[in-house]
C-alpha positions as CSV (number, residue, x, y, z in Angstrom):
1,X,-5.4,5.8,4.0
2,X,-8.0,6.7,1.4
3,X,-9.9,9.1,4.4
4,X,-6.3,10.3,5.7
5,X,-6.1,11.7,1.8
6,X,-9.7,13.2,2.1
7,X,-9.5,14.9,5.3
8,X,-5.6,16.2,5.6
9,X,-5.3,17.4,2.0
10,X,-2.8,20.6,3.4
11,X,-0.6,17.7,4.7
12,X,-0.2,15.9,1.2
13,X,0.2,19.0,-0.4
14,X,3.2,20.0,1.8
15,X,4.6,16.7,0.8
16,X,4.3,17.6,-2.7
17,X,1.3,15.4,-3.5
18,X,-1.5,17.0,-4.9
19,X,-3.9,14.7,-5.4
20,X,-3.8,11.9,-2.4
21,X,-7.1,10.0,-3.5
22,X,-5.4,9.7,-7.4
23,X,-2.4,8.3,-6.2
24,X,-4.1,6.2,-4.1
25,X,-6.2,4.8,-6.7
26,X,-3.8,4.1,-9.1
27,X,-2.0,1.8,-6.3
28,X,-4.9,-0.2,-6.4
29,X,-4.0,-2.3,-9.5
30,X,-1.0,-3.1,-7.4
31,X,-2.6,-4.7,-4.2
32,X,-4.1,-8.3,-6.0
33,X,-0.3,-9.1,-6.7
34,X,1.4,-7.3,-3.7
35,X,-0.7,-9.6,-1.1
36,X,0.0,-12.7,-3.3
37,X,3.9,-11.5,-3.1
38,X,3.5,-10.9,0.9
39,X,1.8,-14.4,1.7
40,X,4.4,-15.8,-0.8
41,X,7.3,-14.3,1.4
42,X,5.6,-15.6,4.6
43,X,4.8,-19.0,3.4
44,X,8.8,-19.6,2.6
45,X,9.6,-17.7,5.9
46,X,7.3,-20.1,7.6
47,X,8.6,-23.3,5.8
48,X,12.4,-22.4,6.3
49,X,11.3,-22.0,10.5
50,X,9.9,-25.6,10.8
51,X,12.8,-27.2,9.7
């Protein structure tokens, strides 16, 4: 994503986003806890199918 933002910058700007590599960035805080909250969902997926 991060070289998508770097290379098609005209693209982001017609979508209204000026500044792809910022937003980008300040997602990062985000991804620690998103991947917890993903494995979490699977894990209860995967519990809830064995039985």
């Amino acid at each position: 994503m991060r070289q998508w933002a770097q290379v098609d910058p005209e693209r982001l700007q017609a979508l209204g986003i000026e500044d792809g590599a910022s937003l980008l960035e300040q997602g990062r805080r985000h991804a620690d806890v998103a991947v917890a909250a993903a494995f979490d969902l699977f894990d209860a997926f995967w519990r809830r199918a064995g039985t």
